[in-house]
C-alpha positions as CSV (number, residue, x, y, z in Angstrom):
1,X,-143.0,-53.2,178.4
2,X,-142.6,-52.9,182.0
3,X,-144.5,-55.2,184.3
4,X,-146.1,-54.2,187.9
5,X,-144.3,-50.9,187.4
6,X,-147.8,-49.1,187.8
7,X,-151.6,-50.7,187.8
8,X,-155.1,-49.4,187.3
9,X,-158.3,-50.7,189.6
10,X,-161.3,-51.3,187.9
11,X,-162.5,-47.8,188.3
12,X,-159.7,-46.2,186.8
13,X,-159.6,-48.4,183.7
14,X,-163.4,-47.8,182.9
15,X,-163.2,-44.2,183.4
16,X,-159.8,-44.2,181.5
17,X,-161.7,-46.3,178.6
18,X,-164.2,-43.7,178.2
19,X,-162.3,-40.9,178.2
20,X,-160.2,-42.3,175.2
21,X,-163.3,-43.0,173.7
22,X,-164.9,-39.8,173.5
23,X,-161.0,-37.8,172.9
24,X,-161.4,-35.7,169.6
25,X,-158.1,-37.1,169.1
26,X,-156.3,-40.5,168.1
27,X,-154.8,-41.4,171.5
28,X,-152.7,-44.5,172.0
29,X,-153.2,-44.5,175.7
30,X,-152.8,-42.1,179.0
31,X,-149.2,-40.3,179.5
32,X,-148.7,-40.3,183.8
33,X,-146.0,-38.1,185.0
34,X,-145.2,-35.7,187.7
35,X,-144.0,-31.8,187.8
36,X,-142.5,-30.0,191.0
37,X,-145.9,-28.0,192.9
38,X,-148.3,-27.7,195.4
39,X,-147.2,-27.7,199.0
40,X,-145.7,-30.8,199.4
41,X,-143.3,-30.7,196.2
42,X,-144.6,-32.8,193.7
43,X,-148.0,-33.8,191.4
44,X,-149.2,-35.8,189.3
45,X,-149.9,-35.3,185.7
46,X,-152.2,-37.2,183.2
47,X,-153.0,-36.3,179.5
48,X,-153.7,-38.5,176.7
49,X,-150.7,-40.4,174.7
50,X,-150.5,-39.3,171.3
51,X,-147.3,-40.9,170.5
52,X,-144.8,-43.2,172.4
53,X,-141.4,-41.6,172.9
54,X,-138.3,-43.9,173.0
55,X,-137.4,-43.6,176.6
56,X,-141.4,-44.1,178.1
57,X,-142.1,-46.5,179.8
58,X,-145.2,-48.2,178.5
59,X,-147.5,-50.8,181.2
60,X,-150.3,-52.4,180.1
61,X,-152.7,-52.9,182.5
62,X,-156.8,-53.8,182.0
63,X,-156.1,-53.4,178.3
64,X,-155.4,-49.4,178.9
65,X,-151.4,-48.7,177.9
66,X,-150.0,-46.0,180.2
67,X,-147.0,-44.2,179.0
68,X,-144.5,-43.4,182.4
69,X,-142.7,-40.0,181.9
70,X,-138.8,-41.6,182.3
71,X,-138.5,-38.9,184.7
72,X,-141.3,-39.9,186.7
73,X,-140.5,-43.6,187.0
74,X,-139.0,-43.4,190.7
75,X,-142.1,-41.3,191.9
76,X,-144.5,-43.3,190.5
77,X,-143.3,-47.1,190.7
78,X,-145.4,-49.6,192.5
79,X,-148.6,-47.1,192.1
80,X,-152.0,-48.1,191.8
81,X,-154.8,-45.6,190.3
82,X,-158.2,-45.4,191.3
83,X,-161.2,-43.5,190.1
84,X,-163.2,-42.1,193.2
85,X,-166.5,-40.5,192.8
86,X,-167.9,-38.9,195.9
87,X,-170.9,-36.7,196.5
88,X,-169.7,-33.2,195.9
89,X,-166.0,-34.3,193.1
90,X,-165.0,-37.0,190.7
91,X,-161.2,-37.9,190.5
92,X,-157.9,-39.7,190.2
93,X,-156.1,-41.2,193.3
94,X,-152.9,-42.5,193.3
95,X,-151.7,-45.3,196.0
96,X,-148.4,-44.5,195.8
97,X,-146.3,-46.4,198.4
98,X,-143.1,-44.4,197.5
99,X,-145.0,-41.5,199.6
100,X,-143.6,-40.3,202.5
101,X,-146.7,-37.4,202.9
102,X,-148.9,-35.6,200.9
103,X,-150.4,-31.9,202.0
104,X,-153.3,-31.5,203.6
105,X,-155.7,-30.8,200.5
106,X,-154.3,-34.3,198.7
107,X,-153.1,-32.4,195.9
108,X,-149.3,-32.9,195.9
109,X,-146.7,-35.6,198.1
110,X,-143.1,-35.9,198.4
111,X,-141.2,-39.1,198.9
């Protein structure tokens, strides 16, 4: 287990809780990585954890495990999600402080 490699605020770990909860599927916890898009280069990518591969990276943080892509460890150290409901969208946010920008619609960054 790796410690204060990535956190969860409140938000995220309630909305993360319920979303495991209602999964059709047995999940062991939410899989964070990133893949090469969007204007600025890269994003991020959740889905649920159904198994724990050998070279993840597994944090537990507000009793939710998140399994770190490997290959996403040096975008994503040091992050914190949050859950951020506003008027019009509901979604994950990433404080990333490996971020040197992101594009102008807050869909992809590059460090």
């Amino acid at each position: 287990m790796t410690e204060n490699l990535m956190s969860l605020t409140d938000r995220a770990a309630d909305r993360v809780r319920h979303l495991i909860a209602t999964s059709d599927k047995p999940v062991k916890g939410l899989r964070i990585g990133v893949t090469t898009t969007g204007c600025s280069g890269l994003s991020y990518t959740m889905d649920f954890a159904e198994d724990i591969g050998p070279d993840d990276k597994v944090v537990v943080d507000k009793d939710i495990t998140l399994v770190i892509d490997p290959a996403a460890l040096q975008y994503v150290a040091g992050s914190e999600m949050d859950w951020v409901e506003e008027r019009l969208a509901s979604r994950f946010t990433f404080e990333n402080p490996n971020e040197k920008g992101k594009c102008g619609c807050g869909t992809s960054f590059h460090v």
